[in-house]
N, CA, C and O atoms as a GROMACS GRO file, in nm:
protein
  592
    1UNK      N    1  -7.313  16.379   1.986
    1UNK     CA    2  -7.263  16.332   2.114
    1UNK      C    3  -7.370  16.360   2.221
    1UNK      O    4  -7.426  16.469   2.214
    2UNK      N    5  -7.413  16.259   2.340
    2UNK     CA    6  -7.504  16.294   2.464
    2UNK      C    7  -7.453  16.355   2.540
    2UNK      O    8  -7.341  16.330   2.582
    3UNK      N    9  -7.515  16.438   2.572
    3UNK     CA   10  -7.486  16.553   2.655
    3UNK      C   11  -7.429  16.451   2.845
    3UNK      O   12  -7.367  16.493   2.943
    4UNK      N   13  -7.479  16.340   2.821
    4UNK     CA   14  -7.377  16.233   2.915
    4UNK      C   15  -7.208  16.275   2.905
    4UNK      O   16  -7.114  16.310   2.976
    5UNK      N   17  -7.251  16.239   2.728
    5UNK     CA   18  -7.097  16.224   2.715
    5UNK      C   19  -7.008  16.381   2.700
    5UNK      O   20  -6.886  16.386   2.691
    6UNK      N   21  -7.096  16.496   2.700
    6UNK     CA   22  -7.015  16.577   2.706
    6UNK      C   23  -6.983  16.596   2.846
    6UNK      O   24  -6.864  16.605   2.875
    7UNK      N   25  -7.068  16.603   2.934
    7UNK     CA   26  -7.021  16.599   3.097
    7UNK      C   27  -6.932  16.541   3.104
    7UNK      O   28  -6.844  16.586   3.178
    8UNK      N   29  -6.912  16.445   3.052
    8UNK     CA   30  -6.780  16.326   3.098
    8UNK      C   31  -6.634  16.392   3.031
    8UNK      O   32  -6.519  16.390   3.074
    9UNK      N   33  -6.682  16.438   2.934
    9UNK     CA   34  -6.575  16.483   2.858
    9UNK      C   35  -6.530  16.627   2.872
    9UNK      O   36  -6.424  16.663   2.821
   10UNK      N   37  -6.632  16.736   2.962
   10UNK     CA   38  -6.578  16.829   3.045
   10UNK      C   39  -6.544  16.813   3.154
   10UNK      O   40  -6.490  16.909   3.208
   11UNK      N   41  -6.556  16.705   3.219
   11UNK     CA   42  -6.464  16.639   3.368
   11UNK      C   43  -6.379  16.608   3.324
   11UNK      O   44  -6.276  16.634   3.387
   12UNK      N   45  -6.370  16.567   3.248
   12UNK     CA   46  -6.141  16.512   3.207
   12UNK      C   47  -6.088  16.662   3.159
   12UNK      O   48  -5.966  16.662   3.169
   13UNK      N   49  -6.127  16.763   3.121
   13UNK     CA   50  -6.102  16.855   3.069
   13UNK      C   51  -6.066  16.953   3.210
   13UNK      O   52  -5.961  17.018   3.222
   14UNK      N   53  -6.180  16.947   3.316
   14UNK     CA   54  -6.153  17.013   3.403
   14UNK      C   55  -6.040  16.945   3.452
   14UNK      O   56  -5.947  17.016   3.492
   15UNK      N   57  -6.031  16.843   3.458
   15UNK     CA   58  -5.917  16.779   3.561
   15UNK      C   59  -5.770  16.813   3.510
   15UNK      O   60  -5.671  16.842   3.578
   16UNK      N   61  -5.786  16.797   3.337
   16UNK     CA   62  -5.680  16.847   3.315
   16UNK      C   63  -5.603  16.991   3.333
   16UNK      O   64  -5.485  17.018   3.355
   17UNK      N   65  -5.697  17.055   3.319
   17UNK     CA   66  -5.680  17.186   3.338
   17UNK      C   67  -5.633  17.244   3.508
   17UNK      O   68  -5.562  17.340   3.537
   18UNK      N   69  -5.703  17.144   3.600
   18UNK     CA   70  -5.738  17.180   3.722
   18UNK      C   71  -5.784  17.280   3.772
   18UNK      O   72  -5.713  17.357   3.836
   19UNK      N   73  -5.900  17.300   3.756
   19UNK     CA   74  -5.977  17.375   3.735
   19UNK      C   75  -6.103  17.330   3.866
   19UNK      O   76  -6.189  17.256   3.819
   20UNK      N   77  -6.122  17.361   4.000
   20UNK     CA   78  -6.139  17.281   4.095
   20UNK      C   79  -6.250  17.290   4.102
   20UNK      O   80  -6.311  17.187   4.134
   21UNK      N   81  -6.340  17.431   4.073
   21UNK     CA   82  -6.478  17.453   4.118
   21UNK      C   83  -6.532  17.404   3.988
   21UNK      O   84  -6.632  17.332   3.986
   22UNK      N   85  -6.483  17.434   3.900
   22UNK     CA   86  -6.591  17.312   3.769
   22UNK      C   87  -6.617  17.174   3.814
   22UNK      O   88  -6.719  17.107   3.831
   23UNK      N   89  -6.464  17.148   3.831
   23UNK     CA   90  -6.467  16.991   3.858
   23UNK      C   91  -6.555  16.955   3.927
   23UNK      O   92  -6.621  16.852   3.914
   24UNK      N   93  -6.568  17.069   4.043
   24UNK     CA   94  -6.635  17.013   4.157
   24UNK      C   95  -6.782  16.994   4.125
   24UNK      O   96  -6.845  16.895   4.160
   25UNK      N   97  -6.845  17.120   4.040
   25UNK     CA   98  -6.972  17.138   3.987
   25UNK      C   99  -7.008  16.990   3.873
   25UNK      O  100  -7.082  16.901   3.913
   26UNK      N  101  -6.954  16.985   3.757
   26UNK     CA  102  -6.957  16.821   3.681
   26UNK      C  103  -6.930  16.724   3.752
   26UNK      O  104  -6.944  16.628   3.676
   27UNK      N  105  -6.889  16.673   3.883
   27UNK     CA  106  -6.872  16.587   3.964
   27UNK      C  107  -7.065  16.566   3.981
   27UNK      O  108  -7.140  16.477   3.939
   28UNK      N  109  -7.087  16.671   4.049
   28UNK     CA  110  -7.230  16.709   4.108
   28UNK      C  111  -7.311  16.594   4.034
   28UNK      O  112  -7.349  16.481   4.065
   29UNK      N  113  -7.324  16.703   3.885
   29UNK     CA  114  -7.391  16.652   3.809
   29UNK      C  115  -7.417  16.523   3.747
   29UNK      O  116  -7.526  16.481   3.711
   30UNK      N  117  -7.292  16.457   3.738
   30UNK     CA  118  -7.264  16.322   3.647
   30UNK      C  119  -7.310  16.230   3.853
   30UNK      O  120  -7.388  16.135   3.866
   31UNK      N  121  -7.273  16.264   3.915
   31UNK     CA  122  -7.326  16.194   4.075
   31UNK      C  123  -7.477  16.195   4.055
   31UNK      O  124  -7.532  16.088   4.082
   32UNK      N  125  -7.559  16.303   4.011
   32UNK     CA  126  -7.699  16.269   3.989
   32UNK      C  127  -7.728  16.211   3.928
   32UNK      O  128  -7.817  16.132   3.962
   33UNK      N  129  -7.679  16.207   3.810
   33UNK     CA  130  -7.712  16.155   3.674
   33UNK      C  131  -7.703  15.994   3.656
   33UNK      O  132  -7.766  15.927   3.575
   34UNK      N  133  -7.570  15.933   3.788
   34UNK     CA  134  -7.553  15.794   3.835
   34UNK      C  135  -7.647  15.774   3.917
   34UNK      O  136  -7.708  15.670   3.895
   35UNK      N  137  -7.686  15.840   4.013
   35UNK     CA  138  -7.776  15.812   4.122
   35UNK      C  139  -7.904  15.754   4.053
   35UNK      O  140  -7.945  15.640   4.075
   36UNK      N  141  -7.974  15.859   3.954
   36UNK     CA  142  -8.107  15.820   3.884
   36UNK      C  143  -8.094  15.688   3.816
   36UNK      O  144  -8.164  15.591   3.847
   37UNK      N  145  -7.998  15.687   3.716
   37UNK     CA  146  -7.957  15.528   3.650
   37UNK      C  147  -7.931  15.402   3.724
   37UNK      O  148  -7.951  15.288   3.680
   38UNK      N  149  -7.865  15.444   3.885
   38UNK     CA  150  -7.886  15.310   3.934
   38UNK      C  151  -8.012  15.307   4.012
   38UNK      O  152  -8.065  15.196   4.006
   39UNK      N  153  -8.074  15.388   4.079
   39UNK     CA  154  -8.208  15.363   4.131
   39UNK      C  155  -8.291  15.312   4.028
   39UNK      O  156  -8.329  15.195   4.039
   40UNK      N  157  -8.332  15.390   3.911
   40UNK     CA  158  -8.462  15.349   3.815
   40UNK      C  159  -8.381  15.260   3.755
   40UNK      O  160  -8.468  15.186   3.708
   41UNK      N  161  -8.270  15.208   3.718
   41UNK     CA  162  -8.220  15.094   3.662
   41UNK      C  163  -8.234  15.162   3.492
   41UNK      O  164  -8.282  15.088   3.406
   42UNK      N  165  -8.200  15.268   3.464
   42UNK     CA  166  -8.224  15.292   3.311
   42UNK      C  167  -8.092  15.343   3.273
   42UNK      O  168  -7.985  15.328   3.332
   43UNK      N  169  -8.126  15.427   3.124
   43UNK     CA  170  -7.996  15.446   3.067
   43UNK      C  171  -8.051  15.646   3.053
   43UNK      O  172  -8.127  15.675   2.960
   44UNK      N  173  -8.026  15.704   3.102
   44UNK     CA  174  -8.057  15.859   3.118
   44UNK      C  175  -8.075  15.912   2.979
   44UNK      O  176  -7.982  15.870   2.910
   45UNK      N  177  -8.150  15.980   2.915
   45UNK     CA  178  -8.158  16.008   2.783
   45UNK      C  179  -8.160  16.180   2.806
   45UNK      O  180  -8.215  16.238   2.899
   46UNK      N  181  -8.084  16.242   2.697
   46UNK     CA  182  -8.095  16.403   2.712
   46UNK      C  183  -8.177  16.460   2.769
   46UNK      O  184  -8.149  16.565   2.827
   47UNK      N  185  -8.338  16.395   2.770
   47UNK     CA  186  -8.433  16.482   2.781
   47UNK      C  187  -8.462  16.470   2.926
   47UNK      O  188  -8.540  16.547   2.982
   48UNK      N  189  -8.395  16.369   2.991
   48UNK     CA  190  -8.409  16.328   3.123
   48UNK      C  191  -8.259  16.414   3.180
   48UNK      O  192  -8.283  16.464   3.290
   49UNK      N  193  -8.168  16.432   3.152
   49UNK     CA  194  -8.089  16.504   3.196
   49UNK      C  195  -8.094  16.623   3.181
   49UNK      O  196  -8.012  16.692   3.242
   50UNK      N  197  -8.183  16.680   3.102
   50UNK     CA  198  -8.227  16.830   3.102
   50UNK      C  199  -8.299  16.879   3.249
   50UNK      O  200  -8.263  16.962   3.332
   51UNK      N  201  -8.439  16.775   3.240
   51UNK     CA  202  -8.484  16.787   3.339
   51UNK      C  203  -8.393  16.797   3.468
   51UNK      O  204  -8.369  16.894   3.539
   52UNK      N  205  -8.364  16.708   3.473
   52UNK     CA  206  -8.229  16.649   3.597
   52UNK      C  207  -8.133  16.813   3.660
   52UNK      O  208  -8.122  16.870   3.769
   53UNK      N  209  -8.067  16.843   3.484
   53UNK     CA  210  -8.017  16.980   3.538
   53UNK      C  211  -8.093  17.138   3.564
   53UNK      O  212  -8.045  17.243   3.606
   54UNK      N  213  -8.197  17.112   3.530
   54UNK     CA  214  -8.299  17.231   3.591
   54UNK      C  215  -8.345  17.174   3.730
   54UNK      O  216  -8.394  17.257   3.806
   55UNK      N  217  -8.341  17.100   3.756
   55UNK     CA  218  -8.354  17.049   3.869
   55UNK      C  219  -8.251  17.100   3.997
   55UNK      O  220  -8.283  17.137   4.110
   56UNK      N  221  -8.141  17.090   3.946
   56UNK     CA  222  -8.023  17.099   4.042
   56UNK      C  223  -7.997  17.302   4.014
   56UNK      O  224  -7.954  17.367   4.110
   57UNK      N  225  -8.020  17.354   3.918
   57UNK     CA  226  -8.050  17.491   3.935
   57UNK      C  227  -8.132  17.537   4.028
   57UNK      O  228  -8.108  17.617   4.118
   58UNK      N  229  -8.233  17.481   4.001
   58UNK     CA  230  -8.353  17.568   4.117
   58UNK      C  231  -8.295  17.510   4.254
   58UNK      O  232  -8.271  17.602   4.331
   59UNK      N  233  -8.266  17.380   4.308
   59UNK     CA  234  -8.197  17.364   4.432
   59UNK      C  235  -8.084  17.487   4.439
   59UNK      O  236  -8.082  17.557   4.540
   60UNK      N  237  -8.002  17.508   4.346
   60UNK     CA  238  -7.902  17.625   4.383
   60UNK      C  239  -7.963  17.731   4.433
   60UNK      O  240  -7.960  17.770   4.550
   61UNK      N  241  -8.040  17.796   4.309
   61UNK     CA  242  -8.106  17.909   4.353
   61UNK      C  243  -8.182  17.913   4.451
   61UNK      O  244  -8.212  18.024   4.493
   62UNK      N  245  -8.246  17.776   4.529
   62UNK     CA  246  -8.329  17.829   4.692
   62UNK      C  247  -8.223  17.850   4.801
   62UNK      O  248  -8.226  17.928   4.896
   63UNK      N  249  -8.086  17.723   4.750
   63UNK     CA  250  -7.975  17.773   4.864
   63UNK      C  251  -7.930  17.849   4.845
   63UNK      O  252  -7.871  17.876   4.949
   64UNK      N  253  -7.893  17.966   4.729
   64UNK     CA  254  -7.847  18.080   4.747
   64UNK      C  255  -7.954  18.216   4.822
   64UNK      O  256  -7.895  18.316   4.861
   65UNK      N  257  -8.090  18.210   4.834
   65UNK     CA  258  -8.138  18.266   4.897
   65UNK      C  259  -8.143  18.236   5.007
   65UNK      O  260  -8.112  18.325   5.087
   66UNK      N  261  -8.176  18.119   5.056
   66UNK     CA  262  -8.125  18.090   5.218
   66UNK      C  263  -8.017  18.120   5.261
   66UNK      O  264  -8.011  18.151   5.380
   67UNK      N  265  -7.907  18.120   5.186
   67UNK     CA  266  -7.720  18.138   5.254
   67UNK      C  267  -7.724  18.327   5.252
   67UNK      O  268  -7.670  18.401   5.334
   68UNK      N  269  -7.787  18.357   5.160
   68UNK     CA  270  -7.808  18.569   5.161
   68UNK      C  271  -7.886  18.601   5.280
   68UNK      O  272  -7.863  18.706   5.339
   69UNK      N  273  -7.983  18.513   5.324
   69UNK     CA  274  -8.091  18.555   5.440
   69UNK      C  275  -8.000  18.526   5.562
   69UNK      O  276  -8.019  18.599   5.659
   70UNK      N  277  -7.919  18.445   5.571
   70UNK     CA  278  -7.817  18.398   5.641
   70UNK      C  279  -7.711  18.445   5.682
   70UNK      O  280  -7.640  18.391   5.766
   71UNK      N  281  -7.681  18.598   5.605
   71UNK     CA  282  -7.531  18.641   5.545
   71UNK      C  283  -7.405  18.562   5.507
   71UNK      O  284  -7.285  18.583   5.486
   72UNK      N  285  -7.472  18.484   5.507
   72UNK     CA  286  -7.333  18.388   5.391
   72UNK      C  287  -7.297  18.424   5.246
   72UNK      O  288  -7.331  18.344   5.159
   73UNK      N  289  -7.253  18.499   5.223
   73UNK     CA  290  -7.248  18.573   5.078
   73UNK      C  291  -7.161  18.477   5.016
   73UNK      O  292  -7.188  18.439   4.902
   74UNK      N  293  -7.043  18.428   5.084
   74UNK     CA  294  -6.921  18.352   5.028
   74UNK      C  295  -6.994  18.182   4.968
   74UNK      O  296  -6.994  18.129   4.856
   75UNK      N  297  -7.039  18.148   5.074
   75UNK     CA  298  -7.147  17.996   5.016
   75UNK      C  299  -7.250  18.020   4.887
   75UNK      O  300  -7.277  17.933   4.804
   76UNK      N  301  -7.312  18.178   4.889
   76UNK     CA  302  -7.404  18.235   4.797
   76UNK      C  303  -7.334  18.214   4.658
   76UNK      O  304  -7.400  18.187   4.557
   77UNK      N  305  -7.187  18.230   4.657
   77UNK     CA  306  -7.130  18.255   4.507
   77UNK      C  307  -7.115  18.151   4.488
   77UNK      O  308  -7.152  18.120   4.375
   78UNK      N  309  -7.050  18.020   4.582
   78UNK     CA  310  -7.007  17.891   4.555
   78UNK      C  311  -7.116  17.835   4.462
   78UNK      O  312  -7.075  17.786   4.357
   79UNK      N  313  -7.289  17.833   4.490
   79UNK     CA  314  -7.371  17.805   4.461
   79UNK      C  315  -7.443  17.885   4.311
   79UNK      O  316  -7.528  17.837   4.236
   80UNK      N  317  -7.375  18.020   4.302
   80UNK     CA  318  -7.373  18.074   4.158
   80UNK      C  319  -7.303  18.060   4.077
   80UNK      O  320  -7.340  18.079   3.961
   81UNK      N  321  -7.153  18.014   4.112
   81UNK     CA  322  -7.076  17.974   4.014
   81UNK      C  323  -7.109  17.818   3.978
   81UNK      O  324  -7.048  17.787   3.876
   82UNK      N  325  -7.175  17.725   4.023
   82UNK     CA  326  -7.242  17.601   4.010
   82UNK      C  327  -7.295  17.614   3.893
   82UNK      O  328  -7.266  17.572   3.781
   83UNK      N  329  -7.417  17.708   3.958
   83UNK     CA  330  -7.551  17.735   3.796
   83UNK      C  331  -7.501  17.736   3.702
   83UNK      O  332  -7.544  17.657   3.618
   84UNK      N  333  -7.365  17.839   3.659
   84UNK     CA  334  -7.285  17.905   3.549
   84UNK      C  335  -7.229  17.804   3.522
   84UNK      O  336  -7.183  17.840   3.413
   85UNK      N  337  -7.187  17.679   3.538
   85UNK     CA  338  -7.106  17.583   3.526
   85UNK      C  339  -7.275  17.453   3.442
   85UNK      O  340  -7.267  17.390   3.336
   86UNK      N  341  -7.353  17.455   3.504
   86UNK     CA  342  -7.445  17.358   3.529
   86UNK      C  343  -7.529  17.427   3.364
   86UNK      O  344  -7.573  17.341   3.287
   87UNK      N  345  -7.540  17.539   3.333
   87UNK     CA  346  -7.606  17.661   3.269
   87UNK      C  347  -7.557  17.641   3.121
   87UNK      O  348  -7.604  17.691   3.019
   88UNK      N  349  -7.446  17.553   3.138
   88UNK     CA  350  -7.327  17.579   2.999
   88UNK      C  351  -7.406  17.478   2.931
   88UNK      O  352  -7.444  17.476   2.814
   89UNK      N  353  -7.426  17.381   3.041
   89UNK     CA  354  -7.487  17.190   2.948
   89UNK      C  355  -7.624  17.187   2.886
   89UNK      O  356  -7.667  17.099   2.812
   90UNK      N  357  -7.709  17.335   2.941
   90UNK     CA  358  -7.835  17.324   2.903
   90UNK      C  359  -7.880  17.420   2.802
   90UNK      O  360  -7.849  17.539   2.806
   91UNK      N  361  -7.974  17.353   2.687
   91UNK     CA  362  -8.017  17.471   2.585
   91UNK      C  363  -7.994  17.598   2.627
   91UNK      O  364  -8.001  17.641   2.742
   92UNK      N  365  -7.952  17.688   2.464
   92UNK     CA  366  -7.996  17.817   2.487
   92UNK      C  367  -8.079  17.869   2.577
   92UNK      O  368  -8.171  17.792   2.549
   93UNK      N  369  -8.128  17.942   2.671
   93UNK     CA  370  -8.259  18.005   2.713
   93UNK      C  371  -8.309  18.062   2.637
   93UNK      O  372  -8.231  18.092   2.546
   94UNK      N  373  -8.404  18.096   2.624
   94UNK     CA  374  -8.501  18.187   2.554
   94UNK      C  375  -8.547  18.324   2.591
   94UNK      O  376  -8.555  18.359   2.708
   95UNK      N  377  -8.576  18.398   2.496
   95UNK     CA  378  -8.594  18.518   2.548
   95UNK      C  379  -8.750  18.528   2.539
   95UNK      O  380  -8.844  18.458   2.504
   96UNK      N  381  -8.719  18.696   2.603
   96UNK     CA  382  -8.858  18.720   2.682
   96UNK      C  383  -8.978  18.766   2.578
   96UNK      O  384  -9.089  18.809   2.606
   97UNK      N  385  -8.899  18.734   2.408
   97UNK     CA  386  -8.998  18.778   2.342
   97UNK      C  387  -9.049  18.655   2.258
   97UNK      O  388  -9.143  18.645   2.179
   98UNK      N  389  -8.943  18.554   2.306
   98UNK     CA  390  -8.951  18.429   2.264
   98UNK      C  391  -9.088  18.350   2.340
   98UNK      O  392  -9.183  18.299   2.279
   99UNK      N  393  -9.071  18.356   2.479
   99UNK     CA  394  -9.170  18.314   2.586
   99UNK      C  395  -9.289  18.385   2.506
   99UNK      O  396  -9.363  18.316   2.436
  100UNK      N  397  -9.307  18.530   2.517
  100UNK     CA  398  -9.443  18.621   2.475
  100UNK      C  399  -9.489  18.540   2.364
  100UNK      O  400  -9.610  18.538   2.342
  101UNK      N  401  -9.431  18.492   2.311
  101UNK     CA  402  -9.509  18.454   2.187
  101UNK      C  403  -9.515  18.290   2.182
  101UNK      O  404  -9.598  18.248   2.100
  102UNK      N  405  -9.464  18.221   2.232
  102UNK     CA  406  -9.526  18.088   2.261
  102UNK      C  407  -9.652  18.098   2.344
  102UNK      O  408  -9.741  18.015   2.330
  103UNK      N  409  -9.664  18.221   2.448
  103UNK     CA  410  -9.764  18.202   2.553
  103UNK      C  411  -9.916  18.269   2.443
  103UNK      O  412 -10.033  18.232   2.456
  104UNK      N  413  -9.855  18.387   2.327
  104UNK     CA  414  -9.961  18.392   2.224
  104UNK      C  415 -10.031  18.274   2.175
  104UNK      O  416 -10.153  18.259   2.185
  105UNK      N  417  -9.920  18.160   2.105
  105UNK     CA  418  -9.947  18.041   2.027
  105UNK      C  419 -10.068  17.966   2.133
  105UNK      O  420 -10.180  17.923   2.104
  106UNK      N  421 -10.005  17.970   2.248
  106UNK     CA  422 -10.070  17.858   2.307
  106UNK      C  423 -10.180  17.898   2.359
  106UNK      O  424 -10.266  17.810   2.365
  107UNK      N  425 -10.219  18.034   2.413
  107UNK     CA  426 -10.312  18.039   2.432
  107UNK      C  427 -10.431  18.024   2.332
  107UNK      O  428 -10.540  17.966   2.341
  108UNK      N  429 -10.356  18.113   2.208
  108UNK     CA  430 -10.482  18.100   2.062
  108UNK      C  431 -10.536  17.888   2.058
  108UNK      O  432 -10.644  17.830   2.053
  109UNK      N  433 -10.377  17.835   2.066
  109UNK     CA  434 -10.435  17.709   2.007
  109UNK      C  435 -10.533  17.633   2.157
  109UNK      O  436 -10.609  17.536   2.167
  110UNK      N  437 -10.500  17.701   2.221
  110UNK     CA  438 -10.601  17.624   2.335
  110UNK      C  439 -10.764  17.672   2.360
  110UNK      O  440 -10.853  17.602   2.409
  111UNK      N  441 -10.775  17.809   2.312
  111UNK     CA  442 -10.893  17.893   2.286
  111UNK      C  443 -10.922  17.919   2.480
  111UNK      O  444 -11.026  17.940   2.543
  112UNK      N  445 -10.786  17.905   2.521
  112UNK     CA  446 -10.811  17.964   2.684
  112UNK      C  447 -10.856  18.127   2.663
  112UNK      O  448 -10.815  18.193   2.568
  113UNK      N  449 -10.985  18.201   2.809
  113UNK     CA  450 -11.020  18.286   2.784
  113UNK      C  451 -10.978  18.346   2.945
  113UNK      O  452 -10.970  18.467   2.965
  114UNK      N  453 -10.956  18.252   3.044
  114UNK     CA  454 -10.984  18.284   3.180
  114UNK      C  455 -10.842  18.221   3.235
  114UNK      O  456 -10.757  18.168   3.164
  115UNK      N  457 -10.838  18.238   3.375
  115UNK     CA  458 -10.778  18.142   3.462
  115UNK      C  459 -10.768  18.015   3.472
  115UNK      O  460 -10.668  17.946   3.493
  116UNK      N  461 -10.924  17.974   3.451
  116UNK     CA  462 -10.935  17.847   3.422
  116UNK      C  463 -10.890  17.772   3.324
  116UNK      O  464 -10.882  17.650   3.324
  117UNK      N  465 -10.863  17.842   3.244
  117UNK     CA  466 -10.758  17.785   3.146
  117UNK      C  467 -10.620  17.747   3.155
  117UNK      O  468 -10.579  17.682   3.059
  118UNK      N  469 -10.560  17.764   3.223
  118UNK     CA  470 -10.430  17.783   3.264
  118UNK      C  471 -10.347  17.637   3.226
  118UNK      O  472 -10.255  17.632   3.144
  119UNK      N  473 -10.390  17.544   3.290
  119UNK     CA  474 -10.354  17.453   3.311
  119UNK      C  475 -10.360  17.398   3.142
  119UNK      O  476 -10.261  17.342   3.095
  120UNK      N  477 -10.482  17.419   3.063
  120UNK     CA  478 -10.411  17.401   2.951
  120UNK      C  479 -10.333  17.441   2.875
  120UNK      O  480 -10.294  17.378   2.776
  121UNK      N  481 -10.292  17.568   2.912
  121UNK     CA  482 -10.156  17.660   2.812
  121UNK      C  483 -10.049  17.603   2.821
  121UNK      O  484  -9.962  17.578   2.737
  122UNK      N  485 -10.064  17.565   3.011
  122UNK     CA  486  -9.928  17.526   3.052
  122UNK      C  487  -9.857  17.425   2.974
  122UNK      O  488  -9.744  17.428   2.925
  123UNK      N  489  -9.970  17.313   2.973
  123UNK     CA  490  -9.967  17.186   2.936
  123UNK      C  491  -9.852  17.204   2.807
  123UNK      O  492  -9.740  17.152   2.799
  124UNK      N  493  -9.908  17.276   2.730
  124UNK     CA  494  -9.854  17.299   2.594
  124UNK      C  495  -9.647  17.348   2.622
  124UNK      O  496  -9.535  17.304   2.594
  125UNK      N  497  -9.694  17.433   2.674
  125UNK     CA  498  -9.567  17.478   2.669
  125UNK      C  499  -9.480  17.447   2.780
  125UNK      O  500  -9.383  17.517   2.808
  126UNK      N  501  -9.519  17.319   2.860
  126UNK     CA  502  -9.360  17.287   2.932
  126UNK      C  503  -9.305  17.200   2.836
  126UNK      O  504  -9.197  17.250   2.804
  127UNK      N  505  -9.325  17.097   2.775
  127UNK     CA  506  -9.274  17.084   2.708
  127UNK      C  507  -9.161  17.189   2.619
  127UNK      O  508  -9.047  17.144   2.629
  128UNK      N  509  -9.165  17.267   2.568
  128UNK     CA  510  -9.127  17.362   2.451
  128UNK      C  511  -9.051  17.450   2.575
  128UNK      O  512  -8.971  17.533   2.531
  129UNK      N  513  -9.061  17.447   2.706
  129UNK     CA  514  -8.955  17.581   2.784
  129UNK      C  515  -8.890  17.456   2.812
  129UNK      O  516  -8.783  17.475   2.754
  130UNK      N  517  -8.881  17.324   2.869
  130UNK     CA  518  -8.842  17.264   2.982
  130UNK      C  519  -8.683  17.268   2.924
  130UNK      O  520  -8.639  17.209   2.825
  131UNK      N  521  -8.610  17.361   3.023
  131UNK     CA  522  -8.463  17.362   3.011
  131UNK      C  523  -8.436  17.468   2.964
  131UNK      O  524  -8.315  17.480   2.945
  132UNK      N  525  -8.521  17.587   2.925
  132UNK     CA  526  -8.514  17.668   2.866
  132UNK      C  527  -8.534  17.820   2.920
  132UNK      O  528  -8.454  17.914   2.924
  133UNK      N  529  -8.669  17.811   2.960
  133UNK     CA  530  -8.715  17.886   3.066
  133UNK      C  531  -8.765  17.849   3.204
  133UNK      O  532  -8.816  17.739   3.226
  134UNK      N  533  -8.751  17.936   3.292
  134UNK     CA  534  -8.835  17.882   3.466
  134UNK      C  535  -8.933  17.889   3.423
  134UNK      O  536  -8.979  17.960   3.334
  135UNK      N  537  -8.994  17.774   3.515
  135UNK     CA  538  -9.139  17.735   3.512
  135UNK      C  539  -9.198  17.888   3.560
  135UNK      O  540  -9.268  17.968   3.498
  136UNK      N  541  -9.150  17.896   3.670
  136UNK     CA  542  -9.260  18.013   3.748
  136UNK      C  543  -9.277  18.097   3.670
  136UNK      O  544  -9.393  18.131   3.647
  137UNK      N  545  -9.147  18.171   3.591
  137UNK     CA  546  -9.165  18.297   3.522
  137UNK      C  547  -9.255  18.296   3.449
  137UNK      O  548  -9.331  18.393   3.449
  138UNK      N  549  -9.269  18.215   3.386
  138UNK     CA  550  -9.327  18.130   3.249
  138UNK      C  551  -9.506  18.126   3.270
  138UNK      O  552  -9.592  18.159   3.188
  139UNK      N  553  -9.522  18.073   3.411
  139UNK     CA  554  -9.611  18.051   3.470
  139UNK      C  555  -9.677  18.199   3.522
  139UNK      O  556  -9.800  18.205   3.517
  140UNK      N  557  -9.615  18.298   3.563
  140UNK     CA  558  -9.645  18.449   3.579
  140UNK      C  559  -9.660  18.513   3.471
  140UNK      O  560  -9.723  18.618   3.473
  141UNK      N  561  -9.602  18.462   3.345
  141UNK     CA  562  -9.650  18.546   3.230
  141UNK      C  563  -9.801  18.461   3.198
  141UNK      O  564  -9.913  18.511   3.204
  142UNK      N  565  -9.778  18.365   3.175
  142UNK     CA  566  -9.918  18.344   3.137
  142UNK      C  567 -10.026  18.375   3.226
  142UNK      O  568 -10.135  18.361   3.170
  143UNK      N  569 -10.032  18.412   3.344
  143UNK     CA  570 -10.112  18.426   3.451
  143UNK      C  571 -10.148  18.612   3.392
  143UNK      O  572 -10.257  18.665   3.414
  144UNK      N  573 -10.055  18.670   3.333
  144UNK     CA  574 -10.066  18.777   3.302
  144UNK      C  575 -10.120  18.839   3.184
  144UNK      O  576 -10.168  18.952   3.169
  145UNK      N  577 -10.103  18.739   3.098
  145UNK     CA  578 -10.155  18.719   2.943
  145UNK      C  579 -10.314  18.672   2.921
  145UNK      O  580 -10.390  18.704   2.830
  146UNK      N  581 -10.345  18.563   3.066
  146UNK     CA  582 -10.506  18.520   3.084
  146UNK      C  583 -10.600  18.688   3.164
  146UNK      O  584 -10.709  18.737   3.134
  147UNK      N  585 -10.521  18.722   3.244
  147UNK     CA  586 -10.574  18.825   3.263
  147UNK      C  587 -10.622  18.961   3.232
  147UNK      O  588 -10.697  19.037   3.294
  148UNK      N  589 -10.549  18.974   3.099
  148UNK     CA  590 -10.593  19.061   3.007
  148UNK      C  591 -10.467  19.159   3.019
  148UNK      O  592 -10.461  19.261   2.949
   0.00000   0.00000   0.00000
């Protein structure tokens, strides 16, 4: 089943249930997910809705630091219980020993020695995190791994 169709099929679920802040969160999502299909005129494929929902995470997570700098704590959770909702549709994450050792692979297979390398490790492994792990983190370990 596409992960389209499971969104669709956890919105009738929420509705049945009534269940308001899911609903409200899979509303979100399946609204993006229409938005992109009628602008680019396509048919959304998993790997584009992965992207799509890491997308709408990291928007959470900058408005939940803006609404904390703000003291809005109450808007802060609205926007964490989103992720947790948004979090369910996307691969496992990976762990941090999982990352360590793709950033091994890739550096060996790229024969990066410096900084300057970077950009090819990366290369390798967004693919293999995208949906999985944050870029940045991802991007700070390897920055940490080139540096010795």
């Amino acid at each position: 089943m596409s992960m389209k169709m499971q969104l669709t099929d956890a919105m009738k679920s929420a509705m049945r249930s009534k269940d308001k802040p899911r609903l409200s969160a899979i509303r979100l999502m399946l609204a993006d997910v229409k938005r992109i299909e009628v602008d680019e005129r396509i048919e959304v494929s998993d790997e584009r809705l992965i992207v799509i929902l890491d997308k709408m995470i990291k928007q959470r997570r900058d408005s939940i630091a803006q609404y904390e700098s703000a003291g809005r704590q109450e808007l802060a959770n609205i926007e964490i219980s989103e992720i947790k909702v948004i979090q369910e549709f996307l691969p496992v994450a990976l762990t941090q020993e999982e990352i360590s050792t793709m950033i091994a692979e890739a550096v060996t297979a790229t024969g990066a020695e410096s900084m300057r390398d970077m950009g090819k490790v990366m290369a390798i492994l967004k693919p293999q995190i995208q949906g999985r792990a944050d870029g940045g983190t991802v991007s700070g370990l390897v920055k940490t791994a080139l540096n010795g």
